[in-house]
Backbone as a chain_set.jsonl record, in Angstrom:
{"seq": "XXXXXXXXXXXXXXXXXXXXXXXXXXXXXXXXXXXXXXXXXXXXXXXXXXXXXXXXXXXXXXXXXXXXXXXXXXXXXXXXXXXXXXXXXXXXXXXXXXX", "coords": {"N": [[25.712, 4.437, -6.994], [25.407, 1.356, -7.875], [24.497, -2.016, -7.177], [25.326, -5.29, -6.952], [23.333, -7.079, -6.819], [21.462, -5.303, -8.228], [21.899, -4.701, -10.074], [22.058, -7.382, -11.172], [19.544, -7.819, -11.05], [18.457, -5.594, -13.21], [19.96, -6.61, -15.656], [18.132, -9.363, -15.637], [15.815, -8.697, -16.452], [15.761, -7.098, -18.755], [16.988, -8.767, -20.256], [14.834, -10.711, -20.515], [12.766, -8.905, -21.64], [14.111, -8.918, -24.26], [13.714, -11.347, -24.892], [10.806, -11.686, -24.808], [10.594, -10.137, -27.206], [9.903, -7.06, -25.956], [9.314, -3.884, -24.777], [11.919, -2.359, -22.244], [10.954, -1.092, -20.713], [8.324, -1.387, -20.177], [8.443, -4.099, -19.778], [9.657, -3.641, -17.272], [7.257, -2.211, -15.674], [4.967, -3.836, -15.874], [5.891, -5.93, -14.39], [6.209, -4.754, -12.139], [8.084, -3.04, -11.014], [8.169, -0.322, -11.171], [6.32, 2.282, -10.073], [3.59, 3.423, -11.103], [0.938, 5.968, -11.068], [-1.503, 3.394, -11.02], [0.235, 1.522, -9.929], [0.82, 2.487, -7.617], [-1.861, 2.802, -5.981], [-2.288, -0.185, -5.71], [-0.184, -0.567, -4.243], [-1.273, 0.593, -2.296], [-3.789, -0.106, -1.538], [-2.939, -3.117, -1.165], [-1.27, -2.906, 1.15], [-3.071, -1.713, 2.857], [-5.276, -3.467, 3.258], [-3.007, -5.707, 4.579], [-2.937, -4.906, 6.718], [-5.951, -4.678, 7.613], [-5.854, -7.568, 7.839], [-4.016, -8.097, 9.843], [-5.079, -6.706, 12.066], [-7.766, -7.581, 12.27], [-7.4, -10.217, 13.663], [-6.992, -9.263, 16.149], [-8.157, -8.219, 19.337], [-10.578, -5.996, 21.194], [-9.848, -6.658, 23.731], [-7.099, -7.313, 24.426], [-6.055, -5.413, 23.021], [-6.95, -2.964, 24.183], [-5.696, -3.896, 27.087], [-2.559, -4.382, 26.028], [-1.962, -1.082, 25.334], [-3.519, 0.286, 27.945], [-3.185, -0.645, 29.929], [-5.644, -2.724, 31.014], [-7.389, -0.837, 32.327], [-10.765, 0.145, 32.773], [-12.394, 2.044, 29.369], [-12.891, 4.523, 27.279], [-14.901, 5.485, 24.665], [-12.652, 7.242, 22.842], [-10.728, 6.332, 24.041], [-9.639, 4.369, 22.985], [-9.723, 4.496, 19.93], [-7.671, 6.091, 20.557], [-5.557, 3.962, 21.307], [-5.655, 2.17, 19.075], [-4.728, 3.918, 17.534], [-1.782, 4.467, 18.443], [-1.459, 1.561, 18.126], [-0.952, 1.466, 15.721], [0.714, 2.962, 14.747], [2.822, 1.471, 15.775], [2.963, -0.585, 14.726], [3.836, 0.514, 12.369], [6.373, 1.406, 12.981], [7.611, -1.128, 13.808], [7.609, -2.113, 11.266], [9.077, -0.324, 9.182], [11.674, -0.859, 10.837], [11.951, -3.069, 10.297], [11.246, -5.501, 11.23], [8.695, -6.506, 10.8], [6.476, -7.784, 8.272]], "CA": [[26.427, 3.185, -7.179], [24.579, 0.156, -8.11], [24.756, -2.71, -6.112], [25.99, -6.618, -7.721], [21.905, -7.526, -7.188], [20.59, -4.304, -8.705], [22.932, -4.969, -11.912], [21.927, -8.354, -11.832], [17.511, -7.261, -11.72], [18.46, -5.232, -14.436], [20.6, -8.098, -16.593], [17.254, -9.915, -16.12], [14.67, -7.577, -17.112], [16.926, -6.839, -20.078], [17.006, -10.674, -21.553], [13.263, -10.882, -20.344], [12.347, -7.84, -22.628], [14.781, -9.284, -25.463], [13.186, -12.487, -25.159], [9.616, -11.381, -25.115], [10.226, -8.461, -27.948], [9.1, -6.219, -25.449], [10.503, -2.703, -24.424], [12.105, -3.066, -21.223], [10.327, -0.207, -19.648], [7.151, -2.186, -20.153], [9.101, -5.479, -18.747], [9.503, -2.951, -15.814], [6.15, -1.688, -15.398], [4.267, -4.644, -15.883], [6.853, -6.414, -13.495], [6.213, -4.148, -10.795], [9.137, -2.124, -10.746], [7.612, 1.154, -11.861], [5.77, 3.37, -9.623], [2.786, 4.288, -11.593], [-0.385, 5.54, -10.437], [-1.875, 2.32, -10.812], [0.739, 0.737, -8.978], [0.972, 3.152, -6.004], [-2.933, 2.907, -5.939], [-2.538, -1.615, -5.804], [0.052, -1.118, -3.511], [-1.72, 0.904, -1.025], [-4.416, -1.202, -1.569], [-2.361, -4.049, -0.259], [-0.828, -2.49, 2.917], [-4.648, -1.725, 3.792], [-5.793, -5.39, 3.453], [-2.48, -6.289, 5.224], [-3.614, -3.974, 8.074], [-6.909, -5.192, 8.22], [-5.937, -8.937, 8.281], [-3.841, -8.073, 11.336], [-6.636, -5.824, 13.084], [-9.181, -8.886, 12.532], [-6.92, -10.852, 14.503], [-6.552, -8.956, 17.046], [-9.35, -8.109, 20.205], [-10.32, -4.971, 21.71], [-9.212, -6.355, 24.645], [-6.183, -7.393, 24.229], [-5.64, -3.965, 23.043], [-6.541, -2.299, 25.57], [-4.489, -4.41, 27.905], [-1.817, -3.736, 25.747], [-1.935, 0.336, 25.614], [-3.9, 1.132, 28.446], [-3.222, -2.264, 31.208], [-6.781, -3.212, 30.881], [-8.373, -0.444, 32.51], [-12.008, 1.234, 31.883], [-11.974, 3.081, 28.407], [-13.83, 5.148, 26.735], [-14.485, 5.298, 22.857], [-11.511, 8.145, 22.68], [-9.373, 6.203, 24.505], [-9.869, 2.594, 22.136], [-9.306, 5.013, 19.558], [-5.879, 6.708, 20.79], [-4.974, 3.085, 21.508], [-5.504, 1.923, 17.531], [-2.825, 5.132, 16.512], [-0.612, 3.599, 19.18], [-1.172, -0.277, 17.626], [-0.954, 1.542, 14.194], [1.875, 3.654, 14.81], [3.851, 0.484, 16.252], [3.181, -1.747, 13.536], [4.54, 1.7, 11.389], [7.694, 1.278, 13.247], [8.243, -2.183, 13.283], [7.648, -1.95, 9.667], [10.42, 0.518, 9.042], [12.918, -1.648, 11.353], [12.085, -4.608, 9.32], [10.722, -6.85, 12.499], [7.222, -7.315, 10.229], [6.65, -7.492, 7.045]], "C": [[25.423, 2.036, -7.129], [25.01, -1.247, -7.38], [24.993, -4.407, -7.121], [24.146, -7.02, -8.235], [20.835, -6.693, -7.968], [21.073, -4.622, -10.088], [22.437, -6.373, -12.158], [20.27, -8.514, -12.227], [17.762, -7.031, -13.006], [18.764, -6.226, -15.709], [18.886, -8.89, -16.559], [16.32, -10.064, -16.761], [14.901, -7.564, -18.229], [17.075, -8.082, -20.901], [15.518, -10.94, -21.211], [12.723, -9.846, -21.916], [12.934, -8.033, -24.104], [14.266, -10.383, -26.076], [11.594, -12.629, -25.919], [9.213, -10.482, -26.401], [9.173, -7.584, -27.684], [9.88, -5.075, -25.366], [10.759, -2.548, -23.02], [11.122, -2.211, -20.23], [8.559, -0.619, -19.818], [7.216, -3.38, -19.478], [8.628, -4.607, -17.135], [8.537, -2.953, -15.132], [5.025, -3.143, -14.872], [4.8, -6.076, -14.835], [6.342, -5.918, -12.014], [6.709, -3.485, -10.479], [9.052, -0.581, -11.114], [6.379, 1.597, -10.999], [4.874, 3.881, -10.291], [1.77, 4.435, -10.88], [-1.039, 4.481, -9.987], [-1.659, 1.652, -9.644], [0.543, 1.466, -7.753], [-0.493, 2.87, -5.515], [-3.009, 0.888, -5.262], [-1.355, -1.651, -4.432], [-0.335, -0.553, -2.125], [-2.93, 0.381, -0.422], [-3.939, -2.395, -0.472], [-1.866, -3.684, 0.772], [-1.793, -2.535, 3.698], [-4.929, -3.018, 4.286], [-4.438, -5.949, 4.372], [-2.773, -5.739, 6.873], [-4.526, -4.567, 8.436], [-6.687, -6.733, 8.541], [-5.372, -8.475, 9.564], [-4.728, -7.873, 12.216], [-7.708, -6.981, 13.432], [-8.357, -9.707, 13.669], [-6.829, -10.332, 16.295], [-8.438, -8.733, 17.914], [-9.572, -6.882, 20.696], [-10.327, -5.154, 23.014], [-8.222, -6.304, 25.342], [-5.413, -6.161, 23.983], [-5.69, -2.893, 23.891], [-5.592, -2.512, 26.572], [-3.355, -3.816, 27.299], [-1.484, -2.382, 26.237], [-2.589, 0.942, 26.381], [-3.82, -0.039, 30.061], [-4.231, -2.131, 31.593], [-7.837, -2.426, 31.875], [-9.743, 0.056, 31.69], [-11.616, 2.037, 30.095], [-13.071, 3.236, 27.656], [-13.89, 5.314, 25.127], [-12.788, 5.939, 22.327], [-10.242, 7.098, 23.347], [-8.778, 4.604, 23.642], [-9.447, 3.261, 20.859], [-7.943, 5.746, 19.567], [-5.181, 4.733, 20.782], [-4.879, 2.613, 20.109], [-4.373, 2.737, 16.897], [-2.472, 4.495, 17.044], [-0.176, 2.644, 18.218], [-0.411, 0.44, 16.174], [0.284, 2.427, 14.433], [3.185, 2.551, 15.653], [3.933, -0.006, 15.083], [3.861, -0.725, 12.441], [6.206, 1.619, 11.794], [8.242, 0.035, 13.043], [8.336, -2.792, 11.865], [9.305, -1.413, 8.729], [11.742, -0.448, 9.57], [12.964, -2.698, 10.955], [11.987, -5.923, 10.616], [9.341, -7.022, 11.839], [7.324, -6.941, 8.854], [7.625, -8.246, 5.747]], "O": [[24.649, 1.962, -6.175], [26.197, -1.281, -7.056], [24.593, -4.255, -8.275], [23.718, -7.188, -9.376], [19.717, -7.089, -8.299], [20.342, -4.743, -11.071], [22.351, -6.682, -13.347], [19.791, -9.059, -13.222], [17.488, -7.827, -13.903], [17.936, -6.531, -16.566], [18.408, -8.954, -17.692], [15.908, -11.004, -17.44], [14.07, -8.152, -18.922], [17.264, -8.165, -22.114], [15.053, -11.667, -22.09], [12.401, -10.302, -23.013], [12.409, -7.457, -25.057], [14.236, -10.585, -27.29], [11.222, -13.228, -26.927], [8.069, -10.136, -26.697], [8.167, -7.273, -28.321], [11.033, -5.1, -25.796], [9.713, -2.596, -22.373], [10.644, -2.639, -19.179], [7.719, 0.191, -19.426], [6.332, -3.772, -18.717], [7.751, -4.817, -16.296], [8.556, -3.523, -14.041], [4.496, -3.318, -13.774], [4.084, -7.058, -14.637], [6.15, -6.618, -11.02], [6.231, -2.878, -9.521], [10.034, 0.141, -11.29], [5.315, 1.122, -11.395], [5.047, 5.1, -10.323], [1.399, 3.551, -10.107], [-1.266, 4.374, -8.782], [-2.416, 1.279, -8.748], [0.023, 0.851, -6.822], [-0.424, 2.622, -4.311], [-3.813, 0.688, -4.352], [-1.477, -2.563, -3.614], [0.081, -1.0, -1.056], [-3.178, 0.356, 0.784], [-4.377, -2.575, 0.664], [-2.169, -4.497, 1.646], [-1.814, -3.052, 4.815], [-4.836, -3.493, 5.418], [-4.844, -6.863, 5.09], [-2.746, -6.376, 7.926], [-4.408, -5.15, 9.513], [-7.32, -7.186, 9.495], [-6.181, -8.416, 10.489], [-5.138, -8.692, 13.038], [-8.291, -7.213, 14.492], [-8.962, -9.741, 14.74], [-6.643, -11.004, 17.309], [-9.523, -8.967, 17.383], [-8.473, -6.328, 20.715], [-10.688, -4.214, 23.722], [-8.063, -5.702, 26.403], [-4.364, -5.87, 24.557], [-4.803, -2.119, 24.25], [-4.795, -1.656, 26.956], [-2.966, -2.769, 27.816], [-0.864, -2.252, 27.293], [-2.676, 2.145, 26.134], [-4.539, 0.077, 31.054], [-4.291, -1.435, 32.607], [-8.874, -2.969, 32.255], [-9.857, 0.288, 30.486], [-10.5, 2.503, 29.865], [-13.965, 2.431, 27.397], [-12.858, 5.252, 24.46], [-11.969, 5.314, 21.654], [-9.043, 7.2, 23.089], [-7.712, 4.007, 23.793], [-8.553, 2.559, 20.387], [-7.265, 5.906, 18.552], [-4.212, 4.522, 20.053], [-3.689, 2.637, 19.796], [-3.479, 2.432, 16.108], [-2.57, 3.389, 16.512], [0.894, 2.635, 17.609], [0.589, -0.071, 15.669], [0.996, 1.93, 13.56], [4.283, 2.973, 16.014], [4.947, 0.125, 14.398], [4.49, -1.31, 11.56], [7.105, 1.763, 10.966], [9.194, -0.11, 12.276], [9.013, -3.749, 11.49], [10.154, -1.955, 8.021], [12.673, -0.727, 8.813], [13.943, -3.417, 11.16], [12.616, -6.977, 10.712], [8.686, -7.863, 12.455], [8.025, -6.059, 8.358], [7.625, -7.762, 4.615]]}, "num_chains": 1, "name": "protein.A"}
């Protein structure tokens, strides 16, 4: 079932591609809306770079504090603490609190 805003993308795409005498599945593509290599490749691209801007921001000691309340740590453990950060920001991703 298609949704009022999915019918209305399409309606746009569709007078875009009529307008342009293009074929719409090129409107699509070149839009963004198409999943090609390319794209999956630009947009994993961009998640990275959105990753690393966060990461720059951040401190490794702050992080520690965070996931370990600012004791001693050892490379392994600055490391387990990054999955942590990175496996949070994976969740609050999903629940739509970033992003």
């Amino acid at each position: 079932m298609q949704t009022v805003e999915g019918q209305e993308l399409i309606a746009e795409l569709t007078a875009k591609a009529r307008r342009e005498g293009r074929d719409l599945w090129d409107v699509m593509e070149s839009d963004g809306f198409m999943l090609t290599r390319v794209r999956s490749r630009q947009v994993k691209s961009e998640t990275l770079s959105s990753l690393l801007w966060l990461l720059r921001r951040e401190t490794p000691e702050r992080l520690l504090q965070a996931y370990l309340g600012g004791r001693p740590a050892t490379a392994a453990d600055m490391f387990g603490a990054m999955l942590r950060w990175l496996e949070d920001y994976q969740e609050a991703l999903g629940a739509g609190y970033v992003g």
